[in-house]
N, C-alpha and C positions, 0 to 999 in steps of 0.2 A: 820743271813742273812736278811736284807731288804726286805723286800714283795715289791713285785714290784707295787701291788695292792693299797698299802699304798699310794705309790708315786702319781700314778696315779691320786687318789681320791682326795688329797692334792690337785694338779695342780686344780681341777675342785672349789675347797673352793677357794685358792689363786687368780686366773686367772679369774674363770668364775663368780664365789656366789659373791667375795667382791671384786673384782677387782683391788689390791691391788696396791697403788703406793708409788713409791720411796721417804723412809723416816714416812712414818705414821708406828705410834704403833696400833700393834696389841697383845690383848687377848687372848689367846689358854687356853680354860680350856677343862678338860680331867676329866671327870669322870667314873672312872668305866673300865678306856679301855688300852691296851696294850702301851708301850712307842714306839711301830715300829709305830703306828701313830704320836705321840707328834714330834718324830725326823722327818716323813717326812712334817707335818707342818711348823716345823721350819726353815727346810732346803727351801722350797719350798715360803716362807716366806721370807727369806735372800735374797733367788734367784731375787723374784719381787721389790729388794733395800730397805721393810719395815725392822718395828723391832718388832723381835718377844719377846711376854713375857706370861708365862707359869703358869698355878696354877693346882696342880693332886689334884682329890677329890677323897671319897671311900666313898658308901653307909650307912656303917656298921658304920664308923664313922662320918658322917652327922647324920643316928641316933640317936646317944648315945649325941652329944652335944645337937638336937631338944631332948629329953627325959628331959632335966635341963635346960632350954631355959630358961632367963630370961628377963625380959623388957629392962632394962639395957643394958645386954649383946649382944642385937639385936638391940639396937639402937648403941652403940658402934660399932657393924660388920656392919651394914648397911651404917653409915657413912665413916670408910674405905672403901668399896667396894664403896661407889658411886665417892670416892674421887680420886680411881684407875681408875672406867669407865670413870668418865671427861678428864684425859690425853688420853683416847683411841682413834685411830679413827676407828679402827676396832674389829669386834669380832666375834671367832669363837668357838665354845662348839661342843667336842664330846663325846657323854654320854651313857654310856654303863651302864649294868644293871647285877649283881648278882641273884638278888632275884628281883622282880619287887613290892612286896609287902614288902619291906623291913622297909617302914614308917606304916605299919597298924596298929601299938600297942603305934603310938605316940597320944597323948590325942591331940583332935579337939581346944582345945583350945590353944594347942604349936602350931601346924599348924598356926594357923590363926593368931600371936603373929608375926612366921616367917616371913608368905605371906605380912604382912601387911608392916612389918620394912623394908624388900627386894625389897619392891615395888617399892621407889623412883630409885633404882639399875635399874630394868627391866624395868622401863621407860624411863631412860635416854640410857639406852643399844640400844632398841627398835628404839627410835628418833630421836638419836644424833649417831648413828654409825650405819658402812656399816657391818651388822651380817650373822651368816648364825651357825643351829643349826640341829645336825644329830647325830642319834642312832650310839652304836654300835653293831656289831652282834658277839652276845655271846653262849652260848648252854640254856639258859634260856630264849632267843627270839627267835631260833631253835625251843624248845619246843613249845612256845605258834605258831609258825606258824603250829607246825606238819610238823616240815621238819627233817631231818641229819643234825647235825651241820655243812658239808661240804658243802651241797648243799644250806643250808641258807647262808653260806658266801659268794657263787656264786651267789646267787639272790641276796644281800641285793649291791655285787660291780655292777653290770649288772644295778642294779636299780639306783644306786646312783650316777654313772658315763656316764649317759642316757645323749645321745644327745637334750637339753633341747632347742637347735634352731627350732628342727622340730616344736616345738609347738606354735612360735611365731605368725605366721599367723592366727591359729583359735584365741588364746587369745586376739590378739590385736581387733578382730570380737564380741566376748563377751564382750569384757571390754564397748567398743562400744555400744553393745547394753544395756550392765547393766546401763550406762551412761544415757542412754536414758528412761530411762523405771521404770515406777510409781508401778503398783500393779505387786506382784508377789503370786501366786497360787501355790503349793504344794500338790499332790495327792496321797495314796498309803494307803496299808494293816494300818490298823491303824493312816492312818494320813489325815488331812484337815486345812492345814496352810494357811494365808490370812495374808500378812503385805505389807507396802510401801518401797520402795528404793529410793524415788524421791528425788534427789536433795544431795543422801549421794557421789555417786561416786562409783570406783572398782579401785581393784588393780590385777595387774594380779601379779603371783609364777612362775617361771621358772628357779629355779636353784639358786635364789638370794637370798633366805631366810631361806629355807629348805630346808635340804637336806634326803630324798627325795622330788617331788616337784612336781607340775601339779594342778593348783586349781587359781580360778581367784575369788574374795570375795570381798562384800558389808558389807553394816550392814542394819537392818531395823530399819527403823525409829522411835525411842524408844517407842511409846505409839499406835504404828500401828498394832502389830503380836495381832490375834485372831485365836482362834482353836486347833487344840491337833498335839501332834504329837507323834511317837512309831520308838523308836533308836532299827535298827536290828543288832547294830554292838556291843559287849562285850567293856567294856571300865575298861580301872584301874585310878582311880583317888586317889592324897590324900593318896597311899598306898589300899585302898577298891577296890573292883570287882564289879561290876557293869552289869547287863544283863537287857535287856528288858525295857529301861527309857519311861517313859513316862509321856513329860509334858503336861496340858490347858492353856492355854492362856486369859488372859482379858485387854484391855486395856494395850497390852505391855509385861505387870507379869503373871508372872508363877504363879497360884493362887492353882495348885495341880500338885505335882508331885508322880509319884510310880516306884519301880523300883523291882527286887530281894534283895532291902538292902534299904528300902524306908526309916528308921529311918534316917542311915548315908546320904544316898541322899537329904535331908531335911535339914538335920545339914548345909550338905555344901553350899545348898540353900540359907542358913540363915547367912551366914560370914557377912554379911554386905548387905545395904537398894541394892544396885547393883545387888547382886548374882539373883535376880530374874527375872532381866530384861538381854532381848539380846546384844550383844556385838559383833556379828560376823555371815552374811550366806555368805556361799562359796558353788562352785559345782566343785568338784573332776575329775580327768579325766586321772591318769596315768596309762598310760596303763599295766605296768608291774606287776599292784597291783592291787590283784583282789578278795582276801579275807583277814578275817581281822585277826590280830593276837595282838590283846591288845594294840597296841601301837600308839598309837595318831601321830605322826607323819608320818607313813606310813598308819593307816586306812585313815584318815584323807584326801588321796589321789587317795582313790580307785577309780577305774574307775570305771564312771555310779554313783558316791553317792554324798550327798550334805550332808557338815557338820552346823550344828546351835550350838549357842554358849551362853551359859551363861556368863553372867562377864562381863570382863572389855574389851572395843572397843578400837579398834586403834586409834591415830588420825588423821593418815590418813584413808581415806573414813570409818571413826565413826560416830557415834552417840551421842558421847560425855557422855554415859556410865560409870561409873569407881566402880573399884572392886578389891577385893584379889584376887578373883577365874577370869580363862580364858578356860573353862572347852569344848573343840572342844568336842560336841557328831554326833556321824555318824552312817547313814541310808541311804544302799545301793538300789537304786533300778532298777538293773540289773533282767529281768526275774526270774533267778535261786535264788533269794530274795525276789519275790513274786512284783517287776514290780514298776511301779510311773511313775507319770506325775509333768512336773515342765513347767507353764505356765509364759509369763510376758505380761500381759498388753490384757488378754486374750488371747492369742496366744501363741500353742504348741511350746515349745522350745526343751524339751527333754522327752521321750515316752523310758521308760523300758530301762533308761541309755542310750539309743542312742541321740544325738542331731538330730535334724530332720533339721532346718534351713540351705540351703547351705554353707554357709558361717563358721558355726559350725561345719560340718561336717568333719574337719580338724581333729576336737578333738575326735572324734572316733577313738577305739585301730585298729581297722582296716587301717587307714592311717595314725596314728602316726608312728607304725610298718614296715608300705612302704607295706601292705601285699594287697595291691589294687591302680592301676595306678592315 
């Protein structure tokens, strides 16, 4: 039987993320995750007169090919895959996870052989097509949220099928003002960030990129970020677990990083002359997400946190950046996380996750929720 849920979440990728119109090809990759999704993509895909086209991955076996990865062999696959993305005009990934550390025993140097050949893929994905990319919920992202597998497949539909109009009003007020506004300040337990924005631009998230979604993002202006900063949020990159990051800042570079795995944190610092400069600051704000559970796509979005980025920047409102790695790290600062200030242009914008400015007050889980007139 058909989950109804399936359908549901389909219509919001179809209809709402990529907007799909009659006659464009679309992408469906599936990794990791049940076929009652794939069928109601396709269907739901056919429905809006596109053409669906389909590729199923499996962790276990993306492993064991990255373990023998050859130069060769990943310029060969790269070139198909980018030859596939050029006919696309859409693309949608839903990516589901067995083991979440299932890459941690592939040597740094297949990594980086990978990220590198795949890149021209993710960039013409990224540029050139209408995308949108979402977890799936498995009993191994149950785990890491500390939920029942039942109740996490209840949050993860609740979250993912969010009415993403409410939000349009405060984001269009942020975008606004990030548009507008030169220095940006950064305050909290372990942290004292200082860089510029001026002149990069914002993009607001609302359902069109990520699914889940709520975060409107800049980049800082490559050689501006001075100061340290301390991630309260657990992160898996690269297959590695990662707690407690902490990078300084000079002129831009990340000139010392530590972490609970400060060796592997380094390594991936070091993929290329990029990986140390920023590539991405965004400020989170969905209200449904409100601690973290490993997963970059959902911490990524918590209410009250702002993610900073290693790697490679957009080009839209970038920096002009480029990298293997796009490494979102996130630091909540919600009270019950020990609090933060996030200032622009001198002036309070956000105090212990709340937006203070009228206008942003939108984006408080308070009124996204409707739980105040």
């Amino acid at each position: 039987m058909q989950d109804p849920r399936c359908d549901k979440l389909a219509e919001v990728l179809v209809r709402h993320s990529t907007k799909l119109g009659k006659g464009e090809n679309v992408l469906i990759e599936v990794f990791d995750a049940p076929d009652a999704i794939a069928v109601a993509l396709i269907r739901a895909v056919r429905a809006a007169g596109a053409v669906p086209f389909v590729s199923i991955h499996h962790s276990r076996i993306a492993r064991e090919l990255a373990l023998g990865a050859t130069e060769e062999q990943v310029v060969v696959t790269g070139t198909v895959e980018l030859a596939r993305m050029k006919k696309m005009h859409s693309y949608i990934a839903v990516r589901g996870s067995r083991n979440i550390t299932e890459m941690s025993d592939v040597p740094d140097e297949k990594m980086r052989l990978i990220a590198g050949g795949m890149r021209p893929v993710m960039d013409w994905r990224i540029n050139k097509t209408k995308w949108v990319v979402l977890r799936w919920p498995t009993p191994a992202m149950a785990q890491q949220a500390q939920m029942s597998t039942p109740a996490f497949e209840d949050f993860f539909f609740k979250v993912c099928t969010l009415d993403y109009s409410r939000m349009t009003p405060g984001m269009a007020s942020l975008k606004d003002l990030m548009d507008r506004t030169d220095r940006v300040q950064i305050t909290g337990p372990g942290t004292d960030l200082n860089f510029s924005i001026k002149g990069i631009g914002s993009v607001v998230c609302g359902g069109d990129r990520n699914i889940p979604d709520g975060e409107v993002f800049s980049c800082p202006v490559k050689t501006s970020v001075e100061g340290h900063v301390t991630f309260n949020v657990p992160s898996i990159y690269q297959g590695h677990a990662f707690d407690n990051v902490r990078l300084e800042f000079r002129n831009g570079r990340i000139i010392n990083a530590t972490a609970n795995n400060t060796a592997a944190l380094n390594r991936i610092l070091d993929s290329d002359a990029g990986a140390r400069f920023i590539g991405e600051f965004s400020l989170g704000f969905n209200p449904h997400i409100l601690h973290p559970m490993r997963d970059i796509l959902f911490d990524e979005k918590i209410a009250g946190s702002f993610h900073f980025t290693p790697g490679q920047a957009y080009k839209t409102a970038g920096n002009g950046n480029t990298s293997r790695i796009h490494w979102d790290m996130v630091c909540i600062q919600r009270p019950d996380y020990g609090g933060g200030e996030v200032r622009f242009d001198g002036k309070l914008i956000r105090k212990d996750g709340l937006f203070t400015v009228p206008a942003l007050k939108k984006l408080n889980p308070d009124q996204l929720l409707g739980k105040r007139a």
